[in-house]
C-alpha positions as CSV (number, residue, x, y, z in Angstrom):
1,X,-82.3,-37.0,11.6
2,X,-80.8,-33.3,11.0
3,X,-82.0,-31.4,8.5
4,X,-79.5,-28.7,7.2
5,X,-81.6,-25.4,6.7
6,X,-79.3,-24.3,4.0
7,X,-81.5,-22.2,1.5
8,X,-81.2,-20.5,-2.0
9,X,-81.9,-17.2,-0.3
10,X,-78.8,-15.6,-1.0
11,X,-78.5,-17.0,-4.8
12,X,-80.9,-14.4,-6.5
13,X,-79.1,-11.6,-5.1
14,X,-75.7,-12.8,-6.0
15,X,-77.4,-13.0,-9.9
16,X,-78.4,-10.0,-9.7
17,X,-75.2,-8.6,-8.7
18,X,-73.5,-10.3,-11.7
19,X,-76.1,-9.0,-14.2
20,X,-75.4,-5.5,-13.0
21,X,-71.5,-5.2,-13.1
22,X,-71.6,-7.2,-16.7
23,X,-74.3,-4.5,-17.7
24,X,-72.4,-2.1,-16.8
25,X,-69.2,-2.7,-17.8
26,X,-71.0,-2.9,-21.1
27,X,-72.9,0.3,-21.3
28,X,-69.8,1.9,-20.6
29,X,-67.9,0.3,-23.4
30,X,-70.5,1.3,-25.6
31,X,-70.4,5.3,-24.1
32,X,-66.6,5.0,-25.0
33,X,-67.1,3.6,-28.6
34,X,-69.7,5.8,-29.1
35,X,-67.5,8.8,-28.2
36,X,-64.7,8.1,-30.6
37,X,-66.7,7.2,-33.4
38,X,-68.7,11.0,-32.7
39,X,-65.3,12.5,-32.9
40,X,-63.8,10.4,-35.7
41,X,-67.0,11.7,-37.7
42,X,-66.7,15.3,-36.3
43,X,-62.8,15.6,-37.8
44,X,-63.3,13.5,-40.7
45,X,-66.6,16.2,-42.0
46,X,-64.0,18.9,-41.6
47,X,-61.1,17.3,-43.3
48,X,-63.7,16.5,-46.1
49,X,-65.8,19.9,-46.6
50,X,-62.1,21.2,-46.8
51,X,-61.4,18.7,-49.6
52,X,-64.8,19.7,-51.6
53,X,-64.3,23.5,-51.1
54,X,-60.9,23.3,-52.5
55,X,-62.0,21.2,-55.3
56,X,-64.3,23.4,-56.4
57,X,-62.4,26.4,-55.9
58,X,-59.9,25.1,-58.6
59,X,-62.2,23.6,-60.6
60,X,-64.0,27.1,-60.4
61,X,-60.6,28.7,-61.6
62,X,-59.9,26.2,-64.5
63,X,-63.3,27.3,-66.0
64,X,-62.0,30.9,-65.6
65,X,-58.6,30.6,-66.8
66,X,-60.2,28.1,-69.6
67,X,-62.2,31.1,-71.1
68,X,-59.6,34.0,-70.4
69,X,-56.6,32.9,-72.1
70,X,-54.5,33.8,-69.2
71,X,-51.0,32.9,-69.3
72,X,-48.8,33.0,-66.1
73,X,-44.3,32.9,-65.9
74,X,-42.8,30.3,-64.1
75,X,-42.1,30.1,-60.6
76,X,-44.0,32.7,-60.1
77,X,-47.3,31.9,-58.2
78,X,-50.5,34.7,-59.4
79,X,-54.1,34.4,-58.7
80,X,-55.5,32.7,-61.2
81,X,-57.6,36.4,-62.5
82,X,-57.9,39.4,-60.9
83,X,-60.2,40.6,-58.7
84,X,-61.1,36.8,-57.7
85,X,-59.3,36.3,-54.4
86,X,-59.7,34.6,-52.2
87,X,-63.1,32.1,-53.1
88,X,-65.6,31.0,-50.4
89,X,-66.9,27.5,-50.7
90,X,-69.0,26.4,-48.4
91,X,-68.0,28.6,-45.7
92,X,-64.4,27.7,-46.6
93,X,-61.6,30.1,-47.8
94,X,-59.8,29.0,-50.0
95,X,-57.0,31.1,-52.3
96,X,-56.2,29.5,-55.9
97,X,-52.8,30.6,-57.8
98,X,-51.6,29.8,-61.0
99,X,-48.2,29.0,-61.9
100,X,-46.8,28.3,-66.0
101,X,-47.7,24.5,-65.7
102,X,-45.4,21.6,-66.2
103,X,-47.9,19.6,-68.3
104,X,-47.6,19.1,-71.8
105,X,-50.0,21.2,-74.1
106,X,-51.3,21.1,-77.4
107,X,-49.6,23.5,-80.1
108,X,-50.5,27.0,-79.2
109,X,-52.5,25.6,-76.4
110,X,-51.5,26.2,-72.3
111,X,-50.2,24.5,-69.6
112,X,-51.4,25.8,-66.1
113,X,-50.6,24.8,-62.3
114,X,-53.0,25.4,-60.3
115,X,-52.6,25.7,-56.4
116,X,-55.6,25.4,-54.0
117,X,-54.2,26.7,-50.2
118,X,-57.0,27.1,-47.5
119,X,-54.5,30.2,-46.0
120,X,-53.6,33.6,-47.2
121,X,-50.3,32.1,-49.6
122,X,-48.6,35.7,-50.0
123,X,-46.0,35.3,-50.1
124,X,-45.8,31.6,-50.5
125,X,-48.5,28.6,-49.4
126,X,-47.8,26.8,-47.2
127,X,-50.1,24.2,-46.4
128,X,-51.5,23.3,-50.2
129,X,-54.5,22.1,-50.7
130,X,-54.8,20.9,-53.9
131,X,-52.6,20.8,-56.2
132,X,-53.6,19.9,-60.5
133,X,-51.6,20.0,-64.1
134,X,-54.2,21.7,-66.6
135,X,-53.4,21.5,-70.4
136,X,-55.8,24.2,-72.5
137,X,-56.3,23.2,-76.3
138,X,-56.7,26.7,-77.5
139,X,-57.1,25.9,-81.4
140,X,-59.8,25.7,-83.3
141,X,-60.5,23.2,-86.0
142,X,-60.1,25.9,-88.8
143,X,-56.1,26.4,-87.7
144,X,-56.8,29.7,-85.3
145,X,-56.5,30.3,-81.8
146,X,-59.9,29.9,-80.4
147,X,-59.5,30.3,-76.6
148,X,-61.8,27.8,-74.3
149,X,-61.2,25.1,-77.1
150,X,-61.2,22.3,-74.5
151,X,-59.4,21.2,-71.1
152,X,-57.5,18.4,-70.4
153,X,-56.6,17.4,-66.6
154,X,-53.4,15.9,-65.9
155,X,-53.3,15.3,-62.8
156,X,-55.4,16.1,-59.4
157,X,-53.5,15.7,-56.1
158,X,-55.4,16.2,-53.2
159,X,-53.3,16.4,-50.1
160,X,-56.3,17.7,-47.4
């Protein structure tokens, strides 16, 4: 009788070569995944620290236009009070103007636009950051015009 000296010599190596391709077609899917998600995170910080500086840029110039009983003609875009141009946020720029607003106030109260642009707007912005419809309650209980009274928001469009 022959005996056939066919072995299992080969069969390790062939498993090994298997393990390695299939580990690293994974680890590279994993490099690639890991990539995008960094960068997806990376612009999606920026777009946001650019939302939150120009939220609080307006919401900065509400409280300012709240207390100084500025008024503003419109169409015609102004910083919201002098002397407070542009507004650093956390290391953002960002430039707020006021317009007369479209909302509807209170009797004897004010309707502001404010505009929240993270570039120089003279002489028009361009790439608007925020956008919101302020009405100011400026009287007072006893019937006079008591500036600061309270603030109503109309509306808050955020377009960063």
């Amino acid at each position: 009788m022959c005996k056939s000296e066919r072995g299992e010599n080969g069969a390790v190596l062939i498993l090994a070569l298997i393990f390695v391709i299939v580990t690293g077609v994974v680890g590279v899917a994993l490099a690639s995944l890991t990539s995008t998600n960094l960068s997806a995170t990376s612009g999606l910080q920026a777009k946001r620290g650019a939302e939150f500086a120009a939220d609080a840029a307006v919401d900065a110039a509400v409280q300012i236009v709240r207390y100084s009983g500025a008024t503003f003609t419109s169409g015609t875009w102004a910083p919201c009070a002098p002397n407070t141009q542009p507004l650093t946020m956390d290391g953002s720029t960002i430039w707020v103007e006021c317009t007369l607003g479209t909302a509807t106030a209170p009797t004897g109260g004010r309707a502001v636009e404010f505009q929240a642009c993270g570039v120089d707007p003279v002489p028009t912005c361009t790439a608007v950051d925020l956008t919101a419809q302020v009405a100011f309650d400026d009287n007072a209980v006893g019937g006079g015009p008591q500036v600061g009274t309270s603030v109503t928001i109309v509306s808050w469009n955020d377009s960063a």
